[in-house]
MIFIKOL-259195 format. One line per 5 residues: number of its first residue (from 1); their letters; for each residue x, y, z of C-alpha. Coordinates in Angstrom, 3 decimals. Example, Ala and Ser with C-alpha at 12.3 -4.5 7.8 and 13.67 -1.06 7.14 Angstrom:
// MIFIKOL-259195
1) AS) 12.300,-4.500,7.800; 13.670,-1.060,7.140 $
This chain:
// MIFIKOL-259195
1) XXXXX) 0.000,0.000,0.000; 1.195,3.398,-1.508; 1.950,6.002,2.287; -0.180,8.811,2.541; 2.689,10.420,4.392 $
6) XXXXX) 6.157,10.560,4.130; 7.729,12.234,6.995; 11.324,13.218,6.215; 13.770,13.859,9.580; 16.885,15.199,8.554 $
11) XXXXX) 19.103,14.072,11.913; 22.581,15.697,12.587; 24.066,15.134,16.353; 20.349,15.025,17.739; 20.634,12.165,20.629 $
16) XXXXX) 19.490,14.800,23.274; 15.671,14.935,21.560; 15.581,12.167,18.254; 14.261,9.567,20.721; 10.908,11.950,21.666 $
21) XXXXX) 10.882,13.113,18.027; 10.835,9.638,16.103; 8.737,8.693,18.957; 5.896,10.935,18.578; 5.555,9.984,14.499 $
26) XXXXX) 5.697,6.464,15.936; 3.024,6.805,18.827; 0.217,8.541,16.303; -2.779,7.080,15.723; -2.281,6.555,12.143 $
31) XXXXX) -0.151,3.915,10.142; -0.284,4.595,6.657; 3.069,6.605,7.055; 6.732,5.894,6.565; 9.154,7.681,8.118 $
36) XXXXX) 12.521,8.386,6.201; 16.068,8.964,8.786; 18.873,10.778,7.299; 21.684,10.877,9.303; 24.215,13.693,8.138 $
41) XXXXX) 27.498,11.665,9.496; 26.311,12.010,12.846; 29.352,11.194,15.696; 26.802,10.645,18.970; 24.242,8.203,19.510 $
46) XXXXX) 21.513,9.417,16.908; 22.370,6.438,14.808; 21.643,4.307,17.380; 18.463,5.730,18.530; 17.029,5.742,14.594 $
51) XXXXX) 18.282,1.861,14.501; 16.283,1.079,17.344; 13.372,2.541,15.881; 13.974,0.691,12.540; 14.326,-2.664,13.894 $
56) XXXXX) 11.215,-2.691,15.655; 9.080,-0.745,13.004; 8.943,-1.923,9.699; 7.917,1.725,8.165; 11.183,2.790,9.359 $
61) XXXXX) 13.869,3.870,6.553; 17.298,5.287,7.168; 19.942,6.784,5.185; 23.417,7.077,6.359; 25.552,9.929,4.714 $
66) XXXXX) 29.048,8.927,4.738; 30.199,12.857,5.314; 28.537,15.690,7.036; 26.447,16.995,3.862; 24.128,19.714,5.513 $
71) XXXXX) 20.469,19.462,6.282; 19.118,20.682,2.233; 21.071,17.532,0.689; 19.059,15.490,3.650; 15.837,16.721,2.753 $
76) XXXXX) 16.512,16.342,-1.112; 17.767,12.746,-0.789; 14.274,12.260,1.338; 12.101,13.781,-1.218; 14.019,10.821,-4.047 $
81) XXXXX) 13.425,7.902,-1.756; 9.979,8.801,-0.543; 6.633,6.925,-1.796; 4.069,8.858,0.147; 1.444,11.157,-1.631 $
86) XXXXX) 2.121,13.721,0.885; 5.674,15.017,1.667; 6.107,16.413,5.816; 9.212,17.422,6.766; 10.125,17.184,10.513 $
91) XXXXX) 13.389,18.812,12.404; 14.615,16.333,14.450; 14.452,18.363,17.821; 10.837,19.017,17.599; 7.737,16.709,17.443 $
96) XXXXX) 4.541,16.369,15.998; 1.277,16.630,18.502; -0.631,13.625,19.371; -2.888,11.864,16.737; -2.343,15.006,14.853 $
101) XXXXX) -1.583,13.336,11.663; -5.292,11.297,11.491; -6.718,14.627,12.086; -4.788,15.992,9.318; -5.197,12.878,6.596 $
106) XXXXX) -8.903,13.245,7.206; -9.146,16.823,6.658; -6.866,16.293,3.234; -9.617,13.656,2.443; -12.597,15.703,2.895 $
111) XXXXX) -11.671,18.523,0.881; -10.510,19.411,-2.747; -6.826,17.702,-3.035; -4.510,20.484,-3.084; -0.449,20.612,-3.787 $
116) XXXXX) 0.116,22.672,-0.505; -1.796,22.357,3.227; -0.175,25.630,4.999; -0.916,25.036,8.502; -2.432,28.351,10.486 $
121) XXXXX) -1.354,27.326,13.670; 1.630,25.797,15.806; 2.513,25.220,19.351; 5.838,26.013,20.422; 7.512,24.390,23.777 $
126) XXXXX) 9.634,26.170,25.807; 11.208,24.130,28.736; 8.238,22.659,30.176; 5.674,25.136,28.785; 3.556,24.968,25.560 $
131) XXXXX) 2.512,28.289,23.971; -0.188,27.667,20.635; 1.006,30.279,18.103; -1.203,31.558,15.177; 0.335,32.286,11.885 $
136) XXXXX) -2.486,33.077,9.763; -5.837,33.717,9.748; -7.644,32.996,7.010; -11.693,32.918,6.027; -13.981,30.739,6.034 $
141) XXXXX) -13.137,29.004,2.578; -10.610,26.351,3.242; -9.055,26.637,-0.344; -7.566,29.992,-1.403; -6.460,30.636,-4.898 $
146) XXXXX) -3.116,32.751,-5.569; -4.418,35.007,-7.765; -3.331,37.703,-5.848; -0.283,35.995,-4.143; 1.718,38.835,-3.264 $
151) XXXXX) -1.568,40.928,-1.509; -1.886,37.692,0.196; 1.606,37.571,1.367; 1.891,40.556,2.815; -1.525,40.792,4.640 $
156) XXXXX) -0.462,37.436,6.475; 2.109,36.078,8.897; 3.429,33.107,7.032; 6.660,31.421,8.561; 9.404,30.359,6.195 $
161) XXXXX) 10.321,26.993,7.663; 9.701,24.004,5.558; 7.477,22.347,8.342; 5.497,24.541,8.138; 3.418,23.146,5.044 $
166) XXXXX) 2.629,19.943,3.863; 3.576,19.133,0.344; 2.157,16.546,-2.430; 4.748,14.559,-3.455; 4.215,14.653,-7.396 $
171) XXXXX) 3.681,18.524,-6.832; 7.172,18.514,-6.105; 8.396,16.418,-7.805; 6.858,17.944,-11.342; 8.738,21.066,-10.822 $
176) XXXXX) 11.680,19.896,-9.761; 11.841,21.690,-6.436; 14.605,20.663,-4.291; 16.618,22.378,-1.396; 19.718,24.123,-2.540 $
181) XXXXX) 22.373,22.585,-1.561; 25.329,23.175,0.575; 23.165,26.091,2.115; 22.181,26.291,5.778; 20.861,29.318,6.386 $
186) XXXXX) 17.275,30.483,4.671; 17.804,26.990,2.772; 13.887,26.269,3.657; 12.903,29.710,2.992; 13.646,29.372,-0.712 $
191) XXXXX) 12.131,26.394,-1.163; 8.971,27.629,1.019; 8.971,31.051,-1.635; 9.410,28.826,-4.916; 6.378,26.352,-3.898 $
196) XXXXX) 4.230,29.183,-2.514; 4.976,31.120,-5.831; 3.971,28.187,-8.483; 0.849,26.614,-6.347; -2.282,27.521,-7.851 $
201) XXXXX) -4.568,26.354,-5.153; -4.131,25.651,-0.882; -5.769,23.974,1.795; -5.272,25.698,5.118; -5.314,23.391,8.194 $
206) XXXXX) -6.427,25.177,11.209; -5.673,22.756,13.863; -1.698,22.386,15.247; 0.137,19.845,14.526; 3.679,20.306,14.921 $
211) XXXXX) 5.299,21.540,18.188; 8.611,23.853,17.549; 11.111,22.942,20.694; 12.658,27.097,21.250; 16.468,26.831,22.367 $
216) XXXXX) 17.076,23.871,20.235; 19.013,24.173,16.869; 19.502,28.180,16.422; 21.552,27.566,13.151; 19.621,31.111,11.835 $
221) XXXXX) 20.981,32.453,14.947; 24.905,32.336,13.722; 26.753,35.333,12.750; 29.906,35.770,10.402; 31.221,35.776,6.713 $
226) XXXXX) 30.056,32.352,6.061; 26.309,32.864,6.736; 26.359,35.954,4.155; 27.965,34.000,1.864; 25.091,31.360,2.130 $
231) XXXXX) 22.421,33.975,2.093; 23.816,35.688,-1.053; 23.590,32.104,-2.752; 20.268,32.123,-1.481; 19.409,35.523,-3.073 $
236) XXXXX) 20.909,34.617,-6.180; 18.666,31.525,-6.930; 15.427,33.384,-5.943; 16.588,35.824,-8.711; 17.704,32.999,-10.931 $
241) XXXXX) 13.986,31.169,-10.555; 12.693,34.274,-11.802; 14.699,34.311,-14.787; 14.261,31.039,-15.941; 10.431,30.632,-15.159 $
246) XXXXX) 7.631,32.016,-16.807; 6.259,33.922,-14.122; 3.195,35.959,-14.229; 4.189,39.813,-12.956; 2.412,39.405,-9.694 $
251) XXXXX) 4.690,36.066,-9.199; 7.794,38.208,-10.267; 6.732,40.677,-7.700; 6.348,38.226,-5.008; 9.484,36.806,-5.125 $
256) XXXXX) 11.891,39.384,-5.541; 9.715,40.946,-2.699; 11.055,37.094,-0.672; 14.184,38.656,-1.694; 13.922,41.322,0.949 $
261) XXXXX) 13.519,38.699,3.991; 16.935,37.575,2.988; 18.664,40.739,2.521; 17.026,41.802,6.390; 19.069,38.943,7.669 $
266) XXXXX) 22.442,39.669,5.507; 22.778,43.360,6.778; 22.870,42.172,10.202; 25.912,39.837,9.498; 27.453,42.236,6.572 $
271) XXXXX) 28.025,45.346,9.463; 30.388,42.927,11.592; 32.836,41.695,8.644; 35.685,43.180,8.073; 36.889,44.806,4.791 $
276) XXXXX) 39.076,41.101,3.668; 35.995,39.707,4.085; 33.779,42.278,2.403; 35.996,41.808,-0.308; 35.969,38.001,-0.261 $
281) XXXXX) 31.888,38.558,-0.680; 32.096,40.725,-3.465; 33.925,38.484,-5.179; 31.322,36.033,-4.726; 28.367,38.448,-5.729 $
286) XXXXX) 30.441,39.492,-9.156; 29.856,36.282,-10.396; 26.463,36.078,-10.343; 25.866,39.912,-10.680; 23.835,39.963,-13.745 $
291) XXXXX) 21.310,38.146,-12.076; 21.530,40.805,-9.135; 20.954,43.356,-10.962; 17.606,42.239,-12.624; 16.298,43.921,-9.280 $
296) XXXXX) 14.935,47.484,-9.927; 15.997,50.275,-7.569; 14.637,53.616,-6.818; 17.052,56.399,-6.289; 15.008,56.895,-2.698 $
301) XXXXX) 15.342,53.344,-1.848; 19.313,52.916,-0.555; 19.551,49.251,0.037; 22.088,47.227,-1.135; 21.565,46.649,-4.762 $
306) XXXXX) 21.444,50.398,-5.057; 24.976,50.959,-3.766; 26.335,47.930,-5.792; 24.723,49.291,-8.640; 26.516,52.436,-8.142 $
311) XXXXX) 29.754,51.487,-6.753; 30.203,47.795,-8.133; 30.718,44.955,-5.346; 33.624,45.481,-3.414; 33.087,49.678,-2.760 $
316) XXXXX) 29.257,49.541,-3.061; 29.436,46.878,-0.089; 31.776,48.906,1.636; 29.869,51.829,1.539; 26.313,50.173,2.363 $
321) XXXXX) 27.890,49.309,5.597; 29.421,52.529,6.263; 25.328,53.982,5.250; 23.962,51.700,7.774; 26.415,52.194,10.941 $
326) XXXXX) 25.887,55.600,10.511; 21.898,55.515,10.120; 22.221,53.589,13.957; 25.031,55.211,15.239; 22.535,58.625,14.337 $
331) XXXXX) 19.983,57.141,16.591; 21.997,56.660,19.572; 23.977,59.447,19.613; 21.939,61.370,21.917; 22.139,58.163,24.344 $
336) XXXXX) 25.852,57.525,24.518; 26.065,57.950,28.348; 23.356,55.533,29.073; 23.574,52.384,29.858; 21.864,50.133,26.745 $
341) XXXXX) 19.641,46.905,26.830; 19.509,45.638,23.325; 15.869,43.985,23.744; 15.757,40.547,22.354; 19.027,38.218,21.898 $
346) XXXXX) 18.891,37.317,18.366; 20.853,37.440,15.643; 19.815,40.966,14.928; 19.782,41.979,18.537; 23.780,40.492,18.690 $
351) XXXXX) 24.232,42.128,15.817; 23.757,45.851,17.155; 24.969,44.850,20.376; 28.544,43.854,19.124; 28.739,47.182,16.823 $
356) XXXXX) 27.654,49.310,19.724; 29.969,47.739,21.983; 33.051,48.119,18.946; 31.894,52.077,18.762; 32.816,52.302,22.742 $
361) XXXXX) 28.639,52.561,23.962; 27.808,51.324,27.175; 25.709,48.126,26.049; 25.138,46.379,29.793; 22.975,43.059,28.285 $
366) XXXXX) 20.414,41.643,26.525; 16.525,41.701,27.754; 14.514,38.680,26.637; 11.115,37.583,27.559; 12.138,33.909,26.370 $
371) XXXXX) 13.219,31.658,29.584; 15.253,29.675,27.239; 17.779,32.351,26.559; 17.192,34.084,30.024; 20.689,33.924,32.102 $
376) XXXXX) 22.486,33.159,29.225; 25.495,35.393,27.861; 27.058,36.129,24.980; 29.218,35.191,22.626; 28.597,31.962,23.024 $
381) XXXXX) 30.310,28.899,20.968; 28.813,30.245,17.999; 29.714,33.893,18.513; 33.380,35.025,18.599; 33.296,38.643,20.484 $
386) XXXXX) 36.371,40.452,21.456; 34.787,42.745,24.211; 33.031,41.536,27.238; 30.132,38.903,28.025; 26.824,40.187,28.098 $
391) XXXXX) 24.469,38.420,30.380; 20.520,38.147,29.263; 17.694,39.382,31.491; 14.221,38.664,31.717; 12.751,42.306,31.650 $
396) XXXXX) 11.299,41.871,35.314; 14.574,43.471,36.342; 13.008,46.334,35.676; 10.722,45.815,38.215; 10.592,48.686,41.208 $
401) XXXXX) 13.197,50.721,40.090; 12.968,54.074,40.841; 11.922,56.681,38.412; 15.897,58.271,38.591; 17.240,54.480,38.188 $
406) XXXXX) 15.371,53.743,34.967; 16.599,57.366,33.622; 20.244,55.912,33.310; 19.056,53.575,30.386; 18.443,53.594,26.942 $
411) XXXXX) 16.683,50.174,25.278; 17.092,49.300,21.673; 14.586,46.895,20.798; 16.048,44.826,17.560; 12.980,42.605,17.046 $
416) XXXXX) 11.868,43.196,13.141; 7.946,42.178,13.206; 5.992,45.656,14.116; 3.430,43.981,16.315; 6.553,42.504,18.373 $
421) XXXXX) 8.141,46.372,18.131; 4.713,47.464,19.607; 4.147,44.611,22.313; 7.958,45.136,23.653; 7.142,48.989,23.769 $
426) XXXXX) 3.772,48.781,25.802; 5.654,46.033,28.057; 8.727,49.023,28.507; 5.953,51.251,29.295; 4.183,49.166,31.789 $
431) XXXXX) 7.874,49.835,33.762; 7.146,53.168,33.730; 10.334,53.444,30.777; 10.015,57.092,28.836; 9.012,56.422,25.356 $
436) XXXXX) 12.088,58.718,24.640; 14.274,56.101,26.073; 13.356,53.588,23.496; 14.595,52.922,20.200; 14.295,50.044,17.602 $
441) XXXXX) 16.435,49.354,14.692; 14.431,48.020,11.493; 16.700,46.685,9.262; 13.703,46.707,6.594; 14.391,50.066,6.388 $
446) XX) 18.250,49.366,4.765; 16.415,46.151,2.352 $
């Protein structure tokens, strides 16, 4: 009997949660399912753990790389091998939700079949709490046509993670869409743009099924030359899928506006290197550079295509960096003699954090309403930082401080979704923080 699900589980040094992941797939209520292993070269006990689970379930498939590969060359070997109708993919620190998968093969049954299910809603687990998270919401009409993609788009809150979708197989497999490779940053939001771009028709499924483990992973979270040299690669085959498909202008539109999401998390990285490795990059972006410049600029809009379109690679890079220090340095000028809290600890909030820090401001930590990254510092393993740790606070620090204490700080907020910008602001406010005394950095502004 042909699956009706193939759940792919790309698995990479994963012993501390593979065992509650596999498990989970296992435990549904639902066996018309295989569930396909790939272990990148792991050195722990992961293939172990995915053995045990293959010797005692027959639906069980692995696939041992014999060198580390990287997690798009995982999910594209999964996609050759798979037989299901439906493609899910599944990182292996997180787990799907009980019997959530005969909830979802019903719904797929009752309705019009449909290349794409985009799931509305998620649950996310941090330490020993769940939190159900909304992404979209859409009418009443299950099916939505993408005759209007990019309106669509942009009215909704649709994550750019892989799992976040369930994919027919032949769908797939008809246009040839496969994970770049050697990529692992933004590697899932290509593929996510491509597929949303070409589907004619979806299905949205409005009850959770996968549970997102916060903490776990973080690979978006890394900083440095080689993460802007994987999202340039990125950017180059979202401009290189334009060219080569026949795309109607509203699909044109949509994803060079996908484009932008991966610029927002280059400029971050970009304002940290150094001018070898600035150089290093442009030599990179020359070579694909008449794909680049397909993009149209407006002589108001300075982003980065702008300046390499004026400048070339090497000096147009240089100079969009020097653009956007001096666009943040401008807003915290006024606030050099207060002590900062860059509010939240993510890349971005690192980000302007270390080039604060270089520029000799008084950055005294991080503030972070996640408990997974609360009394944490940084740089951590996966950030190299020549100044001074900098310890993450839960906000509640704030807490009963007198009106002259709170006057000593200054708070950058470095979150980049404006409802998050306005939530942290009102939660500032609650501590009785001056509205002058906060500041965000949008890096959509420099995209």
């Amino acid at each position: 009997m042909t699956p009706f699900f193939s759940v792919i589980i790309p698995i990479y040094n994963s012993e501390k949660y593979l065992f509650e992941c596999i498990n989970s797939i296992i435990k549904q209520q639902f066996s018309n399912l295989e569930i396909i292993l790939i272990d990148d070269n792991s050195i722990d006990r992961s293939i172990k753990i995915a053995e045990l689970f293959a010797k005692k379930n027959s639906n069980v498939k692995i696939i041992c790389n014999k060198k580390n590969e990287g997690v798009s060359i995982c999910r594209n070997k999964g996609i050759k091998v798979a037989k299901g109708k439906y493609i899910i993919f599944v990182d292996s620190d997180d787990f799907l939700l009980k019997d959530s998968l005969r909830k979802l093969a019903n719904f797929i049954q009752s309705h019009d079949e449909s290349n794409i299910i985009v799931f509305t809603h998620y649950v996310r687990k941090a330490e020993s709490k769940f939190f159900k998270d909304s992404m979209l919401s859409p009418s009443n009409s299950v099916s939505k046509k993408t005759s209007n993609i990019l309106e669509f788009y942009t009215n909704n809150f649709i994550l750019h993670t892989c799992w976040s979708y369930t994919y027919k197989r032949s769908f797939l497999l008809r246009n040839k869409l496969n994970f770049i490779r050697h990529v692992q940053n933004e590697e899932d939001n290509l593929f996510t743009a491509k597929a949303f771009c070409i589907c004619k028709k979806f299905l949205f499924y409005k009850k959770p099924l996968y549970c997102k483990r916060l903490g776990a992973g973080l690979l978006s979270n890394q900083m440095g030359y080689t993460q802007c040299v994987y999202l340039m690669k990125v950017v180059n085959e979202m401009y290189l899928f334009v060219k080569k498909k026949k795309l109607t202008n509203e699909q044109k539109e949509f994803m060079l506006y996908r484009t932008r999401d991966i610029f927002i998390a280059v400029i971050p990285r970009l304002i940290l290197l150094n001018q070898n490795e600035i150089l290093k990059l442009s030599k990179i972006i020359k070579s694909f550079l008449k794909n680049i410049l397909i993009f149209k600029v407006t002589q108001e809009r300075k982003n980065m295509i702008f300046f390499i379109k004026k400048y070339g690679p090497f000096k147009g890079l240089i100079n969009y960096k020097k653009f956007i220090v001096n666009e943040i340095k401008l807003l915290i000028e006024d606030f050099r003699k207060k002590k900062i809290y860059v509010f939240s600890k993510s890349f971005f909030g690192i980000s302007i954090a270390q080039l604060l820090l270089s520029y000799d401001y008084h950055v005294v930590g991080f503030l972070d309403n996640s408990k997974v990254v609360q009394g944490g510092s940084f740089p951590n393993k996966s950030t190299i930082m020549k100044f001074r740790f900098l310890k993450v606070f839960s906000p509640i620090i704030l807490k009963g401080k007198s009106k002259r204490q709170l006057s000593k700080f200054f708070f950058i907020i470095s979150n980049q979704k404006k409802p998050d910008i306005q939530n942290i602001r009102n939660q500032l406010k609650k501590y009785k923080i001056n509205k002058k005394q906060i500041g965000n950095i949008f890096f959509r502004n420099f995209a």
